[in-house]
N, C-alpha and C positions, 0 to 999 in steps of 0.2 A: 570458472564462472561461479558466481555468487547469486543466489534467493533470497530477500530480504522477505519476509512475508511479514506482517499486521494484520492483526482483528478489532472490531469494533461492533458495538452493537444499538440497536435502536429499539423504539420501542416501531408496534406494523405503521401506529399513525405518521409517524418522523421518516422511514422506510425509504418513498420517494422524494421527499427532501434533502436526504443526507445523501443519496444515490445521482441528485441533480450538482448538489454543490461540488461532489467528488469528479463527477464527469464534465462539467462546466468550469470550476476555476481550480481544485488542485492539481488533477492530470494537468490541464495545460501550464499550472505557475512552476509546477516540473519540470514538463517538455521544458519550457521557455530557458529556463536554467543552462540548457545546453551544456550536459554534465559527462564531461570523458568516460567513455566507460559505460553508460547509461545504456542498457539494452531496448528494455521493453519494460509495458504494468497491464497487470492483469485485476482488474475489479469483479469478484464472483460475491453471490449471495445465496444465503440460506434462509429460508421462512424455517421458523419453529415453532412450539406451542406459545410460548411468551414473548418473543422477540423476534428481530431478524438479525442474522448475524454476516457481516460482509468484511471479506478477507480482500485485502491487497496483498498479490506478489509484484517485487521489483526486480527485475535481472540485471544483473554489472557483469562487467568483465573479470572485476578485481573487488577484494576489503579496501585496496586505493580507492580507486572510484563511488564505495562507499562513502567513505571517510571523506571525496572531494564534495559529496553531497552534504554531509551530515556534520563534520568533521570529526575531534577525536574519539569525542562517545558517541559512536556512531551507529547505537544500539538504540539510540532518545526517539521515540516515535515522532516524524513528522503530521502531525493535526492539528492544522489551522485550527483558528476561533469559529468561522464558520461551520466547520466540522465541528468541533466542540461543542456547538449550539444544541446540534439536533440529535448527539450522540448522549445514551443510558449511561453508557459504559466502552471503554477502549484499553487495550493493552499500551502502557507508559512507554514501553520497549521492545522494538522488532525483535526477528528471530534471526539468525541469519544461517543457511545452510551451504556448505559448497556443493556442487552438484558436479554430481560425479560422474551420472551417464546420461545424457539428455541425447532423444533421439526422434529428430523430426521425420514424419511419414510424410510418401508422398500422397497428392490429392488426386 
């Protein structure tokens, strides 16, 4: 399994803005994609002194299923222009981690 993670950041005023567009049309022009492999996204946020900082994780299966999303440089961060609008600052390039021992508890 694969973690694709990305940061980006805003200023507090852009905060709910950029947190509307993420959860209103990127998540879903994702979803939509219908991407082999495609697990899950997880959108988390930090308030700080200056900014707010909001991290997306992506889960695959495989670096394939990346790669079927992203293609070869499959490193290129996906940010829309609307993301781009409300965003200070953003990392150009995911991370991408294998995961080696993930372990879901039960509820």
């Amino acid at each position: 399994m694969i973690c694709r993670q990305w940061r980006g950041w805003t200023t507090p005023e852009n905060a709910a803005a950029y947190e509307r567009v993420v959860r209103e049309q990127v998540i879903p022009g994702i979803e939509a994609l219908h991407i082999p492999g495609f697990l899950s996204i997880d959108l988390v946020r930090r308030e700080r002194e200056q900014d707010v900082e909001f991290m997306t994780l992506m889960w695959f299966e495989s670096l394939d299923s990346v790669r079927t999303f992203m293609g070869e440089d499959y490193e290129t961060a996906h940010v829309p222009a609307a993301a781009q609008a409300v965003l200070a600052d953003f990392d150009k390039r995911s991370a991408h981690f294998e995961v080696l021992d993930r372990r879901e508890q039960p509820h």
